[in-house]
N, C-alpha and C positions, 0 to 999 in steps of 0.2 A: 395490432402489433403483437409479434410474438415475446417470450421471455428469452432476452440472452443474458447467456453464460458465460463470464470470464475468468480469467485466474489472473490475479497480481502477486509477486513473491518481491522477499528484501529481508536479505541477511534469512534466519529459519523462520520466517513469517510466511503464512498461505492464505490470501482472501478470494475467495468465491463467494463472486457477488452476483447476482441475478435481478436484472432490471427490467422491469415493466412500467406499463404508462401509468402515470394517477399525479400525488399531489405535491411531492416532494420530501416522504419521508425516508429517512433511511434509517434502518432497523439491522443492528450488528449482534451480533448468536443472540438474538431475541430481548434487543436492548435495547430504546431511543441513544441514538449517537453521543447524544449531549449530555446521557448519562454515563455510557460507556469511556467517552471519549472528554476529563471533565478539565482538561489544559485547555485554552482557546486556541494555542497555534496546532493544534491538534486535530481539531475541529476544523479550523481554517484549512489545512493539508487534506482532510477528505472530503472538504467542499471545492478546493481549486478549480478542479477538472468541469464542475458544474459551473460556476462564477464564470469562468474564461470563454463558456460557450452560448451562456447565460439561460440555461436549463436546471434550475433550481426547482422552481414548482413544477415541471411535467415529468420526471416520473419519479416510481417507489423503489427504493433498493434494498434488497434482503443480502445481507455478508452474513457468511458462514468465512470466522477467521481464527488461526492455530498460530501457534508456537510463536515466539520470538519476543519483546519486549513489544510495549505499548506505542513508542517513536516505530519501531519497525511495522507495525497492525498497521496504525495509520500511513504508511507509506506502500504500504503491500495493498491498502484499501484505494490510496489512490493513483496507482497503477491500472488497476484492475476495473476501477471508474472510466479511467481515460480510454481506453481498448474499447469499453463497452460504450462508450461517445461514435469512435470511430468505427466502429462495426455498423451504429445504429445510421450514419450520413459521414459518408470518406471526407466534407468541407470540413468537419473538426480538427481533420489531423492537421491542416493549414494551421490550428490556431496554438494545437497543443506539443505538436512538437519542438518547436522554436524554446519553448517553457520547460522544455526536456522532462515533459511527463508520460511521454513513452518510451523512455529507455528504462532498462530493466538495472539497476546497479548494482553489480557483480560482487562486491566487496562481502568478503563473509571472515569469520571467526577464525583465524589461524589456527592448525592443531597445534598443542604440546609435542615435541619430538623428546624420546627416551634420550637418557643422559643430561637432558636439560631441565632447570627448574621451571621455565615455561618454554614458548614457542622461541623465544628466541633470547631470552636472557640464560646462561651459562651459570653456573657453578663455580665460585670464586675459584682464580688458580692462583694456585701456592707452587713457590719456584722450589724453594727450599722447607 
């Protein structure tokens, strides 16, 4: 088997994971998960994709992941998990779409707009 390459993104988070066969570790910018990652539902969110297909021990996954807060990494990790299930056997997607682990969720940071004090709260107005 060869190594595939996916990209998971959510909200400014970017994980490029790359998985190959072996024993079930997974190793994020050069860190066991359970160190990186040390909330348990956190953990659980970049294991899902593996649970649901029940491919935890067969292989090793290397994330290379940027920007965004630690809830968004682990969401962006497990996106980019699930893609890399169904690229490796198309029967995954049966299991993982349903669980809505391959949609990409679109929701990002509203800008600030000028004149306002943030994105959409105003400037108290004074009539008089």
């Amino acid at each position: 088997m060869e190594i595939i390459h996916t990209i998971g993104r959510r909200k400014t988070a970017v994980a490029r994971i790359y998985v190959s066969e072996g024993t079930g570790e997974i190793t994020i910018n050069k860190r066991d998960f359970k160190n990186y990652f040390t909330v348990p539902m956190l953990q659980y969110k970049v294991q899902q994709p593996l649970a649901l297909t029940n491919t935890k021990t067969s292989f090793n996954i290397k994330v290379s992941v940027f920007g965004g807060g630690i809830t968004g990494q682990a969401e962006a990790i497990r996106l980019a998990i699930s893609r890399a299930l169904v690229k490796l056997n198309e029967e995954n997607k049966a299991v993982l779409k349903p669980e809505g682990l391959l949609t990409r969720d679109p929701r990002m940071v509203e800008r600030k707009k000028f004149g306002q004090k943030k994105a959409r709260k105003r400037y108290q107005f004074s009539k008089r």
